[in-house]
C-alpha positions in Angstrom: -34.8 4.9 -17.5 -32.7 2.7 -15.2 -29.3 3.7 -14.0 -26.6 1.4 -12.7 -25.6 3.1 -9.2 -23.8 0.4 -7.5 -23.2 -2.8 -6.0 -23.1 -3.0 -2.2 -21.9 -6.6 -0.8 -23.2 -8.1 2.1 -21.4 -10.7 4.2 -22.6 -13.3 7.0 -20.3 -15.8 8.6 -19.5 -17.7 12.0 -16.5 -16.3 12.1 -13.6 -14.7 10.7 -15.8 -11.4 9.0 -13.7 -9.1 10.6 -10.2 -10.5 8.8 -12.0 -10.7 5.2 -12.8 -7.2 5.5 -9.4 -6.4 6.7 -8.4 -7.9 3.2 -11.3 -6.1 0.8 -10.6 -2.9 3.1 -8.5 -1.1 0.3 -10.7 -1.4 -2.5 -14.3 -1.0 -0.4 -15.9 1.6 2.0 -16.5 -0.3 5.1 -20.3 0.7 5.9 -20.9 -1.5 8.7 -18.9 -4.7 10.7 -19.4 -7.1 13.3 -17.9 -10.8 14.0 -20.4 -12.4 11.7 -22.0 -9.7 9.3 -20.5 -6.6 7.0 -21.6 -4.3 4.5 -19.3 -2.8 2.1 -19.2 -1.0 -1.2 -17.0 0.1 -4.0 -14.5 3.0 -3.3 -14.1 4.3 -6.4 -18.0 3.6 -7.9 -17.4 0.8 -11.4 -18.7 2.1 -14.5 -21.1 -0.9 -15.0 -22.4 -4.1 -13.4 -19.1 -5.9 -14.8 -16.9 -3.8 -13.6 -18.0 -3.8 -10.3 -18.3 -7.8 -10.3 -14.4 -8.7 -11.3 
């Protein structure tokens, strides 16, 4: 049986990472940053794959 968990986001850019996650900060668990790459997730975990999209 498969289980929704999650949805982790992964972001890549020249420039301007840092600011975006600034932005997303409240509503995701910074897991990692640098200038040009983040990965974040959901605070609060959505209840299903649409949830966690919108």
């Amino acid at each position: 049986m498969t289980h929704f968990l999650n949805i982790d986001l992964e972001l890549r850019g020249t420039a301007g990472v840092r600011a975006l996650v600034k932005a997303l900060e409240p509503s995701m668990l910074v897991l990692r940053v640098t200038d040009t790459e983040a990965s974040l997730e959901h605070r609060e975990p959505p209840q299903s794959v649409e949830e966690g999209l919108h």
